[in-house]
N, C-alpha and C positions, 0 to 999 in steps of 0.2 A: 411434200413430196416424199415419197417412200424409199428408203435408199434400203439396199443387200449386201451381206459380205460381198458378194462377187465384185459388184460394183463398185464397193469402197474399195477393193486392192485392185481393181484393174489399173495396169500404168506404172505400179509398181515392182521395185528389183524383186526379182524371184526368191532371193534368199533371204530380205522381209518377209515379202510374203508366205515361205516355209516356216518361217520362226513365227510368224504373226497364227498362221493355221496350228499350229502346236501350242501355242499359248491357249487358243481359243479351246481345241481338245482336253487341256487339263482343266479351265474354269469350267465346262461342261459335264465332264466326269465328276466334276465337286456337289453336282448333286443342283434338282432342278431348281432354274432360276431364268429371268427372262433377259432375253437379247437385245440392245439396242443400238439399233446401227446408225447413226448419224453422218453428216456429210465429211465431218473430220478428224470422228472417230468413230468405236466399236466399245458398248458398254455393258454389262451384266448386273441384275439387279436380285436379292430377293429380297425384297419391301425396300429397299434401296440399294444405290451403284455399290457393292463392291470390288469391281474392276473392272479398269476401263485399256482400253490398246490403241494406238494408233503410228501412225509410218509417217517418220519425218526425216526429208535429204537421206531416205534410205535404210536409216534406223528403225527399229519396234521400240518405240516407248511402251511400257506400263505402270499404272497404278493398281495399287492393291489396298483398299480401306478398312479397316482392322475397325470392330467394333467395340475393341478396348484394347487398352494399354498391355502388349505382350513384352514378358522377361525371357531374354534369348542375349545368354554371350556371344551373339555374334553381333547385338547391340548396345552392349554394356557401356556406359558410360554417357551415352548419347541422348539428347533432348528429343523430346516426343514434336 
């Protein structure tokens, strides 16, 4: 079965769904990649997922998959 943004956030709080529409506008700006919309979530790929969104009890989760190990004090110290 085919599933659509639209459809994945129909039912959900407005202000997920703002946040979720905005997330999606910046992985798309990142430059083209394809979309996959699944039943309980929303994923981006180019030759595989690197991020994926989805609305839980009202929240916007996401992941972001790094194709390697990035150096960034803002995660110093921390295990991959």
């Amino acid at each position: 079965m085919a599933h659509d943004v639209d459809r994945y956030l129909a039912g959900n709080p407005p202000a997920a769904v703002e946040l979720f529409r905005r997330f999606r506008a910046m992985v798309l700006a990142a430059g083209e990649c394809e979309e996959r919309v699944h039943r309980t979530e929303v994923a981006w790929a180019d030759r595989r997922v690197f991020a994926s969104a989805f609305i839980v009890s009202g929240r916007l989760e996401v992941a972001i998959d790094l194709p390697r190990q990035v150096e960034h004090r803002g995660v110093a110290g921390r295990s991959p």
